[in-house]
C-alpha positions in Angstrom: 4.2 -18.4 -47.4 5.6 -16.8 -43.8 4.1 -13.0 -45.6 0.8 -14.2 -46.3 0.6 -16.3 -42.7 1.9 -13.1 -40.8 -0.3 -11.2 -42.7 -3.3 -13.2 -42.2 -2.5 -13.0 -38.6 -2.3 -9.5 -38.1 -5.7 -8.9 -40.0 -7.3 -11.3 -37.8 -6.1 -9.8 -34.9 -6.9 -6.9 -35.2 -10.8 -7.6 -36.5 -11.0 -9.8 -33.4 -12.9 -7.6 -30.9 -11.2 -7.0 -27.7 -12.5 -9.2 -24.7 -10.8 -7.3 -22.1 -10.1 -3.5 -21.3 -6.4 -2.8 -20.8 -4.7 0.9 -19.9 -1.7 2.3 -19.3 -1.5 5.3 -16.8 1.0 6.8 -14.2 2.7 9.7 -13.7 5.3 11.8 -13.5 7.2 13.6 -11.0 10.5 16.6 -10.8 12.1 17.7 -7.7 14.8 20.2 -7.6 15.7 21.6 -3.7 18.4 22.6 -1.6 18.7 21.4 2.2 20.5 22.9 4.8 22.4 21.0 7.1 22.7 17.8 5.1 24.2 15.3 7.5 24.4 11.7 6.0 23.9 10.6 9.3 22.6 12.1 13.0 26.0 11.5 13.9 27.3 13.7 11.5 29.2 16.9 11.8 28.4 18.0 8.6 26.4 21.1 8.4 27.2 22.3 4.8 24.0 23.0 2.3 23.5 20.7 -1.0 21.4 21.0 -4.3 19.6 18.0 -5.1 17.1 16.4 -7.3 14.6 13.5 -7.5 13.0 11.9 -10.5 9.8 10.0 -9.8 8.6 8.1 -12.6 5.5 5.5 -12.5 3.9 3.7 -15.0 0.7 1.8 -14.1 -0.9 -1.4 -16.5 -4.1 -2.5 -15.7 -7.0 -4.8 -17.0 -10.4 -5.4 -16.5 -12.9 -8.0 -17.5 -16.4 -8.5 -17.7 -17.6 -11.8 -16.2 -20.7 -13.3 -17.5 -21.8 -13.5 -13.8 -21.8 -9.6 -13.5 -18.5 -9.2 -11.6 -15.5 -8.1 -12.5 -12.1 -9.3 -12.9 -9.4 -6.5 -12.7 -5.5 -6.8 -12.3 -2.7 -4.3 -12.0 1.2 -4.1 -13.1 2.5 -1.6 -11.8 6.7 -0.1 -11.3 8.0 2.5 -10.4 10.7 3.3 -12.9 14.6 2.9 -12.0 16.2 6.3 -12.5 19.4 5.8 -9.7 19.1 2.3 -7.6 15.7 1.6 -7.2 12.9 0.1 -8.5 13.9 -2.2 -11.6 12.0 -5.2 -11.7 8.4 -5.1 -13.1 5.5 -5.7 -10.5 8.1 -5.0 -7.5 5.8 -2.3 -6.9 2.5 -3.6 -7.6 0.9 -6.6 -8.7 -2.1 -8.2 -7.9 -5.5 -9.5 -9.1 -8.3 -8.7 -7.8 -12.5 -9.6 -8.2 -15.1 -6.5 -7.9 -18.4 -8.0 -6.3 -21.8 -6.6 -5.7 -20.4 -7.4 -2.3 -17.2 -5.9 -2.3 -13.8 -5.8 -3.8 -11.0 -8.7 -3.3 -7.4 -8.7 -4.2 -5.0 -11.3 -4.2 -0.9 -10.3 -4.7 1.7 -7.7 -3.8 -0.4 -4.9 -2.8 0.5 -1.2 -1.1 -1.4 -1.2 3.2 -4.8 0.5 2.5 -3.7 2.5 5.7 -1.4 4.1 3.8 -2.1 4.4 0.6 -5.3 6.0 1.4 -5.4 8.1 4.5 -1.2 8.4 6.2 0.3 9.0 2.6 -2.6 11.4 0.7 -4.6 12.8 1.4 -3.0 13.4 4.7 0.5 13.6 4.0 -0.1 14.7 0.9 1.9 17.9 -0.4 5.4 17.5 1.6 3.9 16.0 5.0 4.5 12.1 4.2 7.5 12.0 5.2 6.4 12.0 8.7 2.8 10.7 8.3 3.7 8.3 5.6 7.2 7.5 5.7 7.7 7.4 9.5 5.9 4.6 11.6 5.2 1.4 12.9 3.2 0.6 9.8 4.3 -1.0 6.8 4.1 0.5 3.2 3.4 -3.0 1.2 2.5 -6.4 1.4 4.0 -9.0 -0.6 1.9 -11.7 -0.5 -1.6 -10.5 0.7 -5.4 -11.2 0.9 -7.3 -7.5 0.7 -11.3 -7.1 0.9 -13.0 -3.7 0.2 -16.6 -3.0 0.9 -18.8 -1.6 -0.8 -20.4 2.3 0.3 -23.4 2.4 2.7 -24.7 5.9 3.1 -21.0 7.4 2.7 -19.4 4.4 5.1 -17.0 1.8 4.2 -14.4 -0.6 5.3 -11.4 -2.9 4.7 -9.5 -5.4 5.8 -5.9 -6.7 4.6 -4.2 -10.4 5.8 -0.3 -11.1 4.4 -0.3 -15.0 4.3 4.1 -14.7 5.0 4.9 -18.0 4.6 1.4 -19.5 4.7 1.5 -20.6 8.2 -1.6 -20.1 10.3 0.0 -16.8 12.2 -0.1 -13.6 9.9 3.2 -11.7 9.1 0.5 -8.5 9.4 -3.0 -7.8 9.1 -4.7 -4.3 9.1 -8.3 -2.8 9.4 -9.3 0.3 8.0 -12.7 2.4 7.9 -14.0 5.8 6.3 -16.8 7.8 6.2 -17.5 10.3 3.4 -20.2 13.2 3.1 -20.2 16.1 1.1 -18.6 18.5 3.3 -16.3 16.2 5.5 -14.7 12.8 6.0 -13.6 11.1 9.1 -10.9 8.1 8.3 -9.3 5.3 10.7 -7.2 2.6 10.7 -5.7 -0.1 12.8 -2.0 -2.2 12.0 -0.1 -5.0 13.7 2.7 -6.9 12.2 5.5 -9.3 13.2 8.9 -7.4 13.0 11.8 -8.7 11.1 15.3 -8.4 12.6 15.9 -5.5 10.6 12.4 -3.5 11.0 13.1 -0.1 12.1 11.2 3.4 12.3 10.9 3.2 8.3 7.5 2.6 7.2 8.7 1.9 3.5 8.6 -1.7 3.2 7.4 -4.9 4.5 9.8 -6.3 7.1 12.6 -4.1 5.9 13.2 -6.0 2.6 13.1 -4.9 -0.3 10.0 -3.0 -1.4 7.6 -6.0 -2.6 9.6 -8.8 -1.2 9.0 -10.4 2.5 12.0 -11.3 4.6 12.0 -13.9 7.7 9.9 -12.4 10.4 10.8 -12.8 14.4 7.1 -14.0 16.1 8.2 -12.0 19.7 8.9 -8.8 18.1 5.7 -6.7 17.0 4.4 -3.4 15.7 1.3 -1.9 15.9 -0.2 1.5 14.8 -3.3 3.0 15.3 -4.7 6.3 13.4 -8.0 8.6 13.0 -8.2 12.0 11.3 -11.0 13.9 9.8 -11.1 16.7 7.2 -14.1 19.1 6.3 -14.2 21.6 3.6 -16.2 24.8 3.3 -16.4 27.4 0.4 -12.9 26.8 -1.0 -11.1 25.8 2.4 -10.4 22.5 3.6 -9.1 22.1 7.1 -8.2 18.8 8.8 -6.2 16.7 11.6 -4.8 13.5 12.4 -3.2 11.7 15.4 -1.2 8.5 15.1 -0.1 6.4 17.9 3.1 4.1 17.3 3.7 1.1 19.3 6.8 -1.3 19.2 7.5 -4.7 21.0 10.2 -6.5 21.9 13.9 -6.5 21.0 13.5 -3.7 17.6 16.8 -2.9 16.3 16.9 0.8 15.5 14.0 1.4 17.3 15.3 0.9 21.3 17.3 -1.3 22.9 18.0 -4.5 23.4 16.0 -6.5 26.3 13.3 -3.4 26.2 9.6 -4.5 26.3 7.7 -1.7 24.9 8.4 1.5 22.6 5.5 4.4 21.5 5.8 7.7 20.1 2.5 9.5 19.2 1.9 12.1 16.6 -0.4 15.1 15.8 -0.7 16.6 12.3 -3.0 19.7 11.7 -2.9 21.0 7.9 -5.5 24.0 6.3 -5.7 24.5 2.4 -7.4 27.2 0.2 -8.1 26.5 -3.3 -9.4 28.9 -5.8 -9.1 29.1 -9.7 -5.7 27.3 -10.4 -4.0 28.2 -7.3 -3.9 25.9 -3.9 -2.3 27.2 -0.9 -1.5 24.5 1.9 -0.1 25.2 4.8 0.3 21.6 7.8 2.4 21.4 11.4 3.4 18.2 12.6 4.3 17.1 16.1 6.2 14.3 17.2 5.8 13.6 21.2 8.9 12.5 23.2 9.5 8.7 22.8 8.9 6.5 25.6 11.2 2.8 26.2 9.7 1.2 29.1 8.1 4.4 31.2 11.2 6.2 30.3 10.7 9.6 28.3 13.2 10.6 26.1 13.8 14.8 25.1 13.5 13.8 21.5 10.3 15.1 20.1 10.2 17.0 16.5 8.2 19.6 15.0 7.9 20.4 11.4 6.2 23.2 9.3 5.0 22.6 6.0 4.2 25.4 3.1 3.2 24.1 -0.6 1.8 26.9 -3.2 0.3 24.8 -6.4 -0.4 26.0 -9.4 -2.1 24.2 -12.2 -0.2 24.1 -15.6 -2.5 22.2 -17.5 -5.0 19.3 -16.7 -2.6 16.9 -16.6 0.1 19.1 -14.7 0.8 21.2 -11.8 3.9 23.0 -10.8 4.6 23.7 -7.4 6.6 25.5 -4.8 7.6 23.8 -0.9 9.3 24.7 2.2 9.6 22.3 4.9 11.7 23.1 8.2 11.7 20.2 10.9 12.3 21.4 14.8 14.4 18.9 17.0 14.1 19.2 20.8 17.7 18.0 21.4 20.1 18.2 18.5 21.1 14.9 16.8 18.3 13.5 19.1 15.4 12.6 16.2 13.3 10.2 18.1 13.4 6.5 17.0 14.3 7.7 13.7 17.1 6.4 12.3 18.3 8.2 8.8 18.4 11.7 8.5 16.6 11.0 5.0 13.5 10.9 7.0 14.2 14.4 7.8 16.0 16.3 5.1 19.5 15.7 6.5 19.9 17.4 9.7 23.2 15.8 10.9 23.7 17.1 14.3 22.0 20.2 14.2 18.3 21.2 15.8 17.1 21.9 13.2 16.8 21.3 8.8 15.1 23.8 5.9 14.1 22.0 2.4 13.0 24.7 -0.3 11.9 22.8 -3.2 10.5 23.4 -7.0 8.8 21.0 -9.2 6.4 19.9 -11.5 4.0 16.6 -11.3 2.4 15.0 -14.8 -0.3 12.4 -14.9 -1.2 10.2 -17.5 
């Protein structure tokens, strides 16, 4: 009886059409580079070299439905995949559901800052220049618990806006405005962040209030950050050129950031980055500059400058292997701005200066 009801079950399953369209996508990502002077800290003496490797795996599951009204009801899962300490609970990364309109796109859930997924980390810090663009700031990476709208293109413009609820009270624990405009040949982009700070935010842009990544903390209501952006790109007969400047802003008593009793904290940034592309070979070449820091009218000699080589060549259609060099520039040695890991900056302990020469390959699916 239990072989003829499971099998009954299966055939009905599978001659039951499917009401919804699921996927499973991601990628795939290997590192393998050697840094000089790889300092655990600023404060540290050590100067000695160091092989190292990073495995970045992502797996992406995501639904959509046809309503009978037209729209669309659409819903991601998304992790990526513990390979030392991190990531190891499923939607920590993303998960959300969201409703495509004629009149725009809404998404409800733990969802990456449009500012950065789509204009600080790629396409402007893509190929090695994140980790300033991206992964230094006074934005935030993710929201745990937010409200996100998307509009619709008009003649190449759009816009977005993105509200997390915190604890649901009537103040926001952040809120962000982004807009774009896309021909042809060029695109400008913009963007606009404030959020409370959490007793432990600091110059790491990787996740909301300094929690864990997807996961709020308790926010302090006199403490704020605030970030504003605009860059452009334009692209002409295999070249694409482009430039962004970022202005950081922090307030009130910031751990990591300046300290204690200081009002006010901004750094501002510059990124200019050229690329040639032809057949199955990219060439991309980017310099970064990070302006002195200033506490309360008080300039600090702590500006950085970093150059940025990637040659990429495609493997396949799925794959590309590629070749980087990144060397960061320090004003005054051990003096890295508000930064506050050497992570952020390929080591460096307290040395002037770091060089990261890295090989790898990068799969999607």
């Amino acid at each position: 009886m239990f072989k003829r009801t499971l099998l009954a079950s299966m055939v009905a399953l599978i001659a039951t059409p499917a009401l919804a369209e699921v996927s499973i996508g991601g990628s795939a990502e290997m590192d393998f580079f050697y840094r000089t002077n790889n300092g655990d800290s600023f404060a540290d003496t050590d100067t000695s070299g160091k092989f190292m490797q990073e495995i970045d795996l992502i797996v992406n599951i995501d639904g959509k439905d046809r309503l009978d009204n037209g729209s669309t009801l659409s819903w991601r899962l998304a992790q990526k995949v513990a390979t030392d300490f991190r990531y190891d609970s499923w939607g920590q990364r993303e998960a959300w559901i969201g409703y495509d309109t004629p009149f725009g796109t809404f998404r409800f859930g733990n969802q990456f800052s449009t500012l950065y997924l789509t204009m600080l980390d790629w396409p402007y810090g893509a190929n090695g220049v994140t980790n300033l663009t991206g992964d230094f700031g006074a934005h935030e990476a993710d929201y745990p618990r937010a409200i996100t709208y998307l509009s619709p293109k008009w003649n190449g413009f759009s816009f977005g806006a993105q509200y997390d609820l915190g604890s649901g009270d009537s103040d926001a624990n952040a809120y962000e405005v982004t807009a774009a405009y896309a021909a042809d040949a060029f695109n400008i982009d913009a963007g606009y962040y404030q959020g409370k700070n959490s007793e432990s935010i600091d110059s790491e842009a990787a996740s909301f209030g300094g929690n864990s990544w997807g996961a709020g903390g308790s926010y302090n209501t006199d403490n704020k950050a605030r970030e504003y952006f605009i860059g452009g790109r334009y692209r002409f007969s295999g070249f694409e050129v482009g430039a962004g400047y970022i202005r950081n802003e922090w307030y009130g008593d910031v751990p990591n950031v300046h300290a204690a009793g200081s009002d006010k904290t901004t750094v501002d940034q510059y990124l200019i980055r050229g690329g040639y592309t032809t057949g199955k070979h990219n060439f991309i070449l980017a310099y970064e500059f990070i302006d002195d820091s200033k506490t309360d009218g008080t300039t600090r000699d702590d500006g950085i400058q970093a150059i940025n080589f990637q040659y990429t060549y495609t493997l396949s259609k799925q794959t590309v292997g590629f070749l980087q060099l990144r060397h960061h520039m320090l004003d005054t040695a051990g003096q890295p701005s508000v930064m506050h890991a050497s992570y952020q900056l390929d080591g460096i302990g307290d040395e002037d200066n770091v060089t990261r020469l890295l090989v790898g390959t990068w799969t999607g699916f």
